[in-house]
C-alpha positions as CSV (number, residue, x, y, z in Angstrom):
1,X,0.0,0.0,0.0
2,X,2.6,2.5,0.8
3,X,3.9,1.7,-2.9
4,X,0.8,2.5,-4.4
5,X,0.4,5.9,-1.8
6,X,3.7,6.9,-3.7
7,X,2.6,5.9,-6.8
8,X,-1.0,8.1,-6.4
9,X,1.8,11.0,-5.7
10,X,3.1,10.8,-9.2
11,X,-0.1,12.7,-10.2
12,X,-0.5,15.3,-8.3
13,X,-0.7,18.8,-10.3
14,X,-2.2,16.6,-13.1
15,X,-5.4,15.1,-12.1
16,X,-8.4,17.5,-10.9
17,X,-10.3,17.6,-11.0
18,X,-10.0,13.6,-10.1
19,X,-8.5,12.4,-7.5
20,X,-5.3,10.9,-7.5
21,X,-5.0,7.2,-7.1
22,X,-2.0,4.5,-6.9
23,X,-2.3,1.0,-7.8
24,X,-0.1,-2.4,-7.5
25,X,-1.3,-5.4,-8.7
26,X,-0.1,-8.5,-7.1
27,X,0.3,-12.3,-9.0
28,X,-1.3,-15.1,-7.2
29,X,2.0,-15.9,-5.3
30,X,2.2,-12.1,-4.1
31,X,4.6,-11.0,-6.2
32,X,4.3,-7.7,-8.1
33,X,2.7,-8.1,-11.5
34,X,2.0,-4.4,-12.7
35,X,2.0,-1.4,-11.5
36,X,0.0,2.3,-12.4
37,X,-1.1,5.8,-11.2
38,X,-4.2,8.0,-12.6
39,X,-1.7,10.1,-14.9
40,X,-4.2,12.7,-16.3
41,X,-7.8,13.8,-16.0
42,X,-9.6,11.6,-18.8
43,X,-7.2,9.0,-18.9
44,X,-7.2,5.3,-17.3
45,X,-7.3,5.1,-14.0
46,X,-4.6,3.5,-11.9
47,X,-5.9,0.5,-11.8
48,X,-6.1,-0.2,-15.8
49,X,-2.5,0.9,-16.1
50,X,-1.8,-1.4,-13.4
51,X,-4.0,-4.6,-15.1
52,X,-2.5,-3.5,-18.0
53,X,1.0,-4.2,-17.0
54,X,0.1,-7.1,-15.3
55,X,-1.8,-8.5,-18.1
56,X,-2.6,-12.3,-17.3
57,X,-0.8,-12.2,-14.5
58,X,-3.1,-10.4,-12.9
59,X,-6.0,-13.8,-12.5
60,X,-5.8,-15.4,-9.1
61,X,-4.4,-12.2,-7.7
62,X,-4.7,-8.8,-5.7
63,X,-5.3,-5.2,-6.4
64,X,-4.0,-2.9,-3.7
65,X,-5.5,0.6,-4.4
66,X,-5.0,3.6,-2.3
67,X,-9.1,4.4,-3.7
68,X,-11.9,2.2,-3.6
69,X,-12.4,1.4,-7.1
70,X,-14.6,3.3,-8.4
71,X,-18.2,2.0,-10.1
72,X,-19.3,4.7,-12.4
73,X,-19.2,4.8,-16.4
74,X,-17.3,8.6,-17.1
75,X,-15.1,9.1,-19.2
76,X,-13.8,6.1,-18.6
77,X,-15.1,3.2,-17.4
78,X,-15.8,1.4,-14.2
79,X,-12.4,0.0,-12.6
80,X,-14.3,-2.5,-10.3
81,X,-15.7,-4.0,-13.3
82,X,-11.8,-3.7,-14.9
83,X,-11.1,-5.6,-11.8
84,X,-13.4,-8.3,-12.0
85,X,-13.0,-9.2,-15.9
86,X,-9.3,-9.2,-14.9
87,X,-10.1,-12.2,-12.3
88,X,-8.7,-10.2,-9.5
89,X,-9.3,-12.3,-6.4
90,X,-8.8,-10.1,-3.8
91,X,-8.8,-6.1,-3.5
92,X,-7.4,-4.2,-0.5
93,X,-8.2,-0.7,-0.7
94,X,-7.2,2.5,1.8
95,X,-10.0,4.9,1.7
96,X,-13.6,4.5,0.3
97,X,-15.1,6.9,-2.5
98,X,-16.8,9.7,-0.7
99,X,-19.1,10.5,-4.2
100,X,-22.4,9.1,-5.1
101,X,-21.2,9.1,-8.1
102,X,-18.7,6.4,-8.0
103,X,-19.4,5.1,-4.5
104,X,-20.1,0.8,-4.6
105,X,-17.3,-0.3,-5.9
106,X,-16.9,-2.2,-2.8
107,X,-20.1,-3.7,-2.6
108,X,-20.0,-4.5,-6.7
109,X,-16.4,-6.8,-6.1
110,X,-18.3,-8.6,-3.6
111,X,-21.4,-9.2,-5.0
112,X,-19.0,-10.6,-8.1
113,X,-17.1,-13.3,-5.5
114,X,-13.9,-10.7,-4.8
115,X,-12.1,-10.7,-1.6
116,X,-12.3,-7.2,-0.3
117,X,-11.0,-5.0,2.5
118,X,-11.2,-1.3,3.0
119,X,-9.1,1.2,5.4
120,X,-5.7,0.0,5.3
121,X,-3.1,2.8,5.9
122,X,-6.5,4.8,5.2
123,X,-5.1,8.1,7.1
124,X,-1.6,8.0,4.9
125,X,-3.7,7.7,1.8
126,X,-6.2,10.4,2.4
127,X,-3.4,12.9,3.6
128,X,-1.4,12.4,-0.1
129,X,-5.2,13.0,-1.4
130,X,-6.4,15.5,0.7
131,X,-7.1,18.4,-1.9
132,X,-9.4,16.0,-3.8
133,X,-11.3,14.7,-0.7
134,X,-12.0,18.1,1.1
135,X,-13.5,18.8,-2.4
136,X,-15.8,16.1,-2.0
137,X,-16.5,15.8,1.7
138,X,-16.6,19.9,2.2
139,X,-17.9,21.3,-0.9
140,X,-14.9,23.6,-1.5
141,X,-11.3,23.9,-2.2
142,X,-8.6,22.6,-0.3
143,X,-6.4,25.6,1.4
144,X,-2.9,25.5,1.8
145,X,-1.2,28.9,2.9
146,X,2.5,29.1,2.0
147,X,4.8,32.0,3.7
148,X,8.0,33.2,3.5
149,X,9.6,35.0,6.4
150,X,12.5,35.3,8.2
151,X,13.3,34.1,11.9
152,X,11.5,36.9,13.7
153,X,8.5,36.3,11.4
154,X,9.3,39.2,9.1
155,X,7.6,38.5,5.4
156,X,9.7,42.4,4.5
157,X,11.8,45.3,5.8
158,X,10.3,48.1,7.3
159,X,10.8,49.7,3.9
160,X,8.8,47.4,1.9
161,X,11.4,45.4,0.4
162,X,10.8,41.6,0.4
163,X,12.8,40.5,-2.5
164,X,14.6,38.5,-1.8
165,X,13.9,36.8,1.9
166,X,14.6,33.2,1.1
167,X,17.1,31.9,-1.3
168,X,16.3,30.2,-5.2
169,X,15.7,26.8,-3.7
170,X,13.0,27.9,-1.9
171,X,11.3,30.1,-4.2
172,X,11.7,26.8,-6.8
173,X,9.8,25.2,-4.7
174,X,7.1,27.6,-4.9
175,X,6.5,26.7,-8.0
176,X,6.4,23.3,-7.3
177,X,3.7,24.2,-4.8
178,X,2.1,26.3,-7.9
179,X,2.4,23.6,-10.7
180,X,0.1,21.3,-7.6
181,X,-2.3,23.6,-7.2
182,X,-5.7,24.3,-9.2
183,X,-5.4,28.2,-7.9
184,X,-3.2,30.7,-6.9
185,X,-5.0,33.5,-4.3
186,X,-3.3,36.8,-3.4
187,X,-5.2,39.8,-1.9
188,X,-5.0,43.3,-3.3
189,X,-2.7,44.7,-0.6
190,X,0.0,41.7,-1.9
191,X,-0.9,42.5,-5.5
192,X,-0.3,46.9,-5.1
193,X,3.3,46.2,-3.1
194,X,4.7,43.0,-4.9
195,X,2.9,43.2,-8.2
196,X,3.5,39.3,-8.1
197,X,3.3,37.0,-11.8
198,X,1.9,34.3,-9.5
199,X,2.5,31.4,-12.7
200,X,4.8,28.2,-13.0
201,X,7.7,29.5,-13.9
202,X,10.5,26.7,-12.8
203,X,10.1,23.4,-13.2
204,X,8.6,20.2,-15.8
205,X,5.5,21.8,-15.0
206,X,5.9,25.1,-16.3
207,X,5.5,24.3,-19.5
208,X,2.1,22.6,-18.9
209,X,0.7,24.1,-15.8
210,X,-1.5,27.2,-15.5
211,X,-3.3,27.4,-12.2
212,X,-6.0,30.3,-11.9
213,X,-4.4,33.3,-10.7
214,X,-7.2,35.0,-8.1
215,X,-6.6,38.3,-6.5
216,X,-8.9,39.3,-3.4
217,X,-9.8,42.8,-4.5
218,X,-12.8,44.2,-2.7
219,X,-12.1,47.8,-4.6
220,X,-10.9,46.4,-7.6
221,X,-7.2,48.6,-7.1
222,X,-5.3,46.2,-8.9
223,X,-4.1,48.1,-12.0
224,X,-5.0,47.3,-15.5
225,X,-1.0,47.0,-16.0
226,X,-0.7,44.5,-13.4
227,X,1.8,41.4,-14.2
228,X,-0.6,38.9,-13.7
229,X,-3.2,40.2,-16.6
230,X,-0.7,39.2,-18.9
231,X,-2.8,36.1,-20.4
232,X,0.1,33.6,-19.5
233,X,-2.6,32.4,-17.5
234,X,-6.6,32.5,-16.6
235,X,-6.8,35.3,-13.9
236,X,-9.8,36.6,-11.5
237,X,-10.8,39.3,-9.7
238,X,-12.8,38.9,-7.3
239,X,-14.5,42.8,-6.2
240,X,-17.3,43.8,-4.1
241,X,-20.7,44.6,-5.3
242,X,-20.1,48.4,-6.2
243,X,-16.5,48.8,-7.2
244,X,-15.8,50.1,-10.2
245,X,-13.8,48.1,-12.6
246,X,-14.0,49.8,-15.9
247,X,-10.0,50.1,-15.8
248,X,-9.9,46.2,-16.5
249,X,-12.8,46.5,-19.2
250,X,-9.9,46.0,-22.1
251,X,-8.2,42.6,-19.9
252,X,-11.8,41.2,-19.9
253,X,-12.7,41.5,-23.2
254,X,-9.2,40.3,-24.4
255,X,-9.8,37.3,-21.9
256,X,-7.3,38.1,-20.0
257,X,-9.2,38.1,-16.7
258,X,-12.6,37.3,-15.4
259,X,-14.2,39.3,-13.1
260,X,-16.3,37.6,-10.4
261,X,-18.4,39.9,-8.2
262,X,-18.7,38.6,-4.5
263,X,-20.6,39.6,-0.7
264,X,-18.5,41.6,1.7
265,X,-17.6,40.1,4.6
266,X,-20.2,40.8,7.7
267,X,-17.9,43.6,8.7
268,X,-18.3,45.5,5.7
269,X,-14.4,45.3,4.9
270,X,-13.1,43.0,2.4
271,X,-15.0,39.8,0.7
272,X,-17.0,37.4,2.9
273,X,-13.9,34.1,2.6
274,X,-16.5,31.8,2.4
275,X,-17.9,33.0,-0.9
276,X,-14.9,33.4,-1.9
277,X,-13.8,29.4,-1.5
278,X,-17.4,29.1,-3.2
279,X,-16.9,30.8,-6.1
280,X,-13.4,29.2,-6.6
281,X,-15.0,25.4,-6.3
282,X,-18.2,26.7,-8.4
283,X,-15.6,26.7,-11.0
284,X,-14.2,23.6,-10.4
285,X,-11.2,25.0,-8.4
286,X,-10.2,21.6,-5.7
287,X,-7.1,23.6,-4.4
288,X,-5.7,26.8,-3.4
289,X,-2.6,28.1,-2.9
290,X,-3.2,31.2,-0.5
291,X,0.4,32.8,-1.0
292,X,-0.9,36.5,0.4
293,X,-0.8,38.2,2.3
294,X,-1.1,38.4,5.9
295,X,-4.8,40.2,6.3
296,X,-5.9,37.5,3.8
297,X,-4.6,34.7,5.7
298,X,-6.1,36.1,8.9
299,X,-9.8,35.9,7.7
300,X,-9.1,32.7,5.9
301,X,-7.5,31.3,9.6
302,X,-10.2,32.9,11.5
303,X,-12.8,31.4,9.4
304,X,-11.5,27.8,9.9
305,X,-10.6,27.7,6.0
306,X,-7.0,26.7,6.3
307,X,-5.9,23.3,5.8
308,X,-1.8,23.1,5.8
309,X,0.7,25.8,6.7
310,X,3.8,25.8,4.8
311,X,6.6,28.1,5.8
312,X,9.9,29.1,4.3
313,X,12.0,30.5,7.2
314,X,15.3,32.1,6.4
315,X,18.3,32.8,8.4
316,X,18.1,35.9,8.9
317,X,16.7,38.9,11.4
318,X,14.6,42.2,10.4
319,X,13.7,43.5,13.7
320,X,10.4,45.1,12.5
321,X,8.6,44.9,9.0
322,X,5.2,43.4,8.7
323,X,4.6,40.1,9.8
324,X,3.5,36.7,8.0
325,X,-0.4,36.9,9.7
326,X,-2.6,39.6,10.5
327,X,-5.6,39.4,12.5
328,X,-7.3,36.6,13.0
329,X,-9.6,36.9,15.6
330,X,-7.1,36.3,18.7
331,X,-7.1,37.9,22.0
332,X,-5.4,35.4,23.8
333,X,-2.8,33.2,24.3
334,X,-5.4,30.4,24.7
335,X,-6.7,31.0,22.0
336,X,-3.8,30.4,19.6
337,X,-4.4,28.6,16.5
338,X,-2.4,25.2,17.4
339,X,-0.6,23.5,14.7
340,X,0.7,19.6,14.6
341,X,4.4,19.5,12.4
342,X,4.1,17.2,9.6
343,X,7.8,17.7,8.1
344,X,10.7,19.8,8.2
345,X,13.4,20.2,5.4
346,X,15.9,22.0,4.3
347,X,15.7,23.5,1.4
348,X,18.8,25.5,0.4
349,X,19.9,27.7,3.2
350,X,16.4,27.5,4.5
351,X,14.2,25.3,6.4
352,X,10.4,24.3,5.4
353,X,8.2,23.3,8.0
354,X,4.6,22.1,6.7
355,X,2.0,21.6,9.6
356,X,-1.7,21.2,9.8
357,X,-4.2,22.8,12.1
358,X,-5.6,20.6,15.3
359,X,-9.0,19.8,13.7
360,X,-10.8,18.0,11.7
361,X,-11.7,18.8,8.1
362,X,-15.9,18.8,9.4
363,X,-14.4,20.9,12.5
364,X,-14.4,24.3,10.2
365,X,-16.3,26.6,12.2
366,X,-19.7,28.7,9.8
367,X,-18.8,32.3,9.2
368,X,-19.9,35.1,11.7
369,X,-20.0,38.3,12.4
370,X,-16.7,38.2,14.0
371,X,-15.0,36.7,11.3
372,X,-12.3,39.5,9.8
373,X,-12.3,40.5,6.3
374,X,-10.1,39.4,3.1
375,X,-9.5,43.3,3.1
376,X,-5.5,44.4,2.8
377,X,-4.6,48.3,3.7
């Protein structure tokens, strides 16, 4: 199983808005036969590639899939059928389909004789999937915020100047955060001070990857000369009912951004997040990549829609500057968001920690009055 977790892995970036799945396909003796991950939204699924491989080999044996097979017709077909007209004997699987749409694949092997067991390193598997499953389970994109900052939790100088905090291994792996996710989200304060490009620019992926670029923009400031309106990519603003976007008039109609027009926040200040995450999985948007800035990241924390933390933390000391979050709702010491370390690296001269907040995905709290806005000064 942990074969096939790695092999799901192989997809990421590629997939949505599928999941991605890992397959190995053991012989009768329990030797690996074939092997396969779901490479591409519209192709095979893991476990074809996997039969596939193991052609006749495949009779008599097992199918360990990080997915429960799935039992719908799409556009492709239905791999627990694939699995039975293989003469798979046995399927162990890590985490069942959460969709009505492909859910059963289970209950279809056994109806057909299989041997079938579910939840097997089910917890590993759904972590390498989780943008796909919050999808699913939540009804809106998976949330990862990714920082840069230095040691004091400095994202710039006191003058502005952020360029550069960490060093080009770092920022490389950005864009390998980038080239995984289905959006890229920056608020307007992020967009007037760093005028950021926000595509895949290092990297395989570049060349294939174009994740929507959003901006947060309850005034609709950002300029019509902005970098990001440059049609390397799809691009959205999202404004406020009211604001006056005539300026980016000529970028729409050369399709060079979209304009989506949102609810404030109950504050008044700034877009309401959870419209926001709406509008983004209304398109079919399964992940974000929240990259700034920090009053943007404080109403997405306070609103319970952050799922991973990822920060780059350089070697070095500003002393003042502004830091990586603003407000998020906290008065307290007791009430600090509390975060559980998944992995630390060293990328370059700098370290990357990646965490996840102490709750569960159905844990998110509903938005209230007291939930700060997506507004930046």
């Amino acid at each position: 199983m942990r074969r096939a977790i790695s092999l799901a892995a192989l997809g990421l970036g590629h997939t949505s808005p599928n999941p991605v799945v890992g397959c190995v396909v053991l012989d009768a003796e329990g030797r690996v036969a074939g092997e396969g991950h779901h490479q591409r939204a519209g192709g095979p699924h893991a476990e074809i590639h996997a039969l596939r491989a193991a052609g006749d080999r495949a009779r008599g044996g097992t199918a360990v899939v990080t997915l429960e097979p799935c039992n719908h017709t799409g556009r492709t077909g239905p791999c627990a059928h694939a699995l039975i007209d293989a003469g798979i004997a046995r399927v162990v699987y890590a985490v069942p389909d959460p969709t009505d749409r492909a859910t059963g694949g289970a209950a279809t092997l056994r109806a057909a004789g299989v041997d079938v067991h579910g939840g097997l390193l089910a917890a590993e598997a759904a972590r390498g999937n989780e943008c796909w499953l919050t999808a699913m389970r939540l009804g809106r994109p998976f949330v990862l915020w990714k920082y840069a900052a230095t040691l004091d939790g400095r994202t710039a100088a006191a003058d502005g100047s952020s360029r550069w905090i960490t060093g080009p291994e770092a920022r490389a792996d950005v864009h390998r955060l980038r080239a995984e996710a289905d959006a890229v989200l920056v608020g307007s304060g992020t967009q007037r001070a760093d005028d950021p490009h926000l595509a895949v620019r290092h990297g395989a992926a570049a060349a294939v990857r174009r994740p929507l670029r959003v901006v947060a923009d309850s005034g609709a400031a950002t300029p019509a000369t902005a970098r990001l309106l440059d049609g390397a990519a799809p691009t959205l603003i999202a404004v406020a009912p009211g604001a006056d976007t005539r300026h980016l008039d000529a970028a729409v109609a050369e399709g060079r951004a979209e304009i989506a027009v949102l609810p404030r926040a109950a504050t008044g200040r700034g877009l309401d997040p959870h419209a926001l995450l709406a509008e983004l999985h209304r398109r079919g948007v399964q992940s974000v990549l929240l990259e700034g800035g920090a009053t943007l990241a404080g109403a997405l924390w306070a609103a319970g829609l952050v799922d991973k933390a990822v920060g780059y933390l350089a070697p070095a000391l500003l002393g003042s500057g502004p830091a990586a979050l603003g407000s998020a709702g906290i008065g307290t010491i007791a009430d600090a968001f509390r975060l559980d370390v998944h992995d630390l690296a060293r990328v370059g001269a700098d370290i990357r920690l990646t965490a996840y907040p102490r709750r569960t995905a159905s844990a998110a709290p509903a938005p209230s009055d007291n939930t700060p806005s997506t507004e930046e000064s």
